[in-house]
C-alpha positions, 0 to 999 in steps of 0.5 A, a space after each residue: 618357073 611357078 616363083 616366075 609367074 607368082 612375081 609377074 602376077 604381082 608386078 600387074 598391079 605395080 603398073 596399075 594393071 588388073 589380072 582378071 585371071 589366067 590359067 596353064 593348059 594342057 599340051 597341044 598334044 591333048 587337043 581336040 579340034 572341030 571343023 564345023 560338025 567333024 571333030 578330030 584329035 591333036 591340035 587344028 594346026 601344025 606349029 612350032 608354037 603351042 600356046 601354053 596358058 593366058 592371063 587376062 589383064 586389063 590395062 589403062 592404055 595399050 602402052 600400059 599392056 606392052 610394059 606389062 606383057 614384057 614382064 611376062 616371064 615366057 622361058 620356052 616362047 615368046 608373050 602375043 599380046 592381043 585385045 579383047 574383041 567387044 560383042 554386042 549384047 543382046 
């Protein structure tokens, strides 16, 4: 799986895309939620899915984020791909 994702980080740049960074996380397993001041363990949510770890890829175009995400080898899921939110600075 590690040979997997090491060919995928390669493959960015082939489709003029940039990794700006990703990293594996922990399972949810390992969480610890809030809701407003109240902390619990264990994940906010019950799913069948757990997100296992992101990478952050900037592309040209959205259809260039597609082609990419689908080269994002996903054994035990599926890739959600997702913009990043603009904030306003200042």
């Amino acid at each position: 799986m590690f040979a997997a994702h090491q060919r995928f980080a390669a493959q960015v740049g082939e489709y003029g895309g940039k990794l700006l960074g990703g990293k594996a996380i922990e399972p949810t397993a390992t969480a610890v939620s809030f809701r407003g001041e109240q902390a619990s363990d264990g994940p906010f949510v019950t799913t069948p899915l757990a997100v296992c770890g992101y990478y952050l890829i900037e592309a040209a175009d959205l259809d260039t984020a597609k082609a990419i995400a689908q080269l994002c080898p996903a054994k035990f899921g599926g890739v959600e791909l997702r913009p990043v939110r603009p904030t306003p600075v200042g």
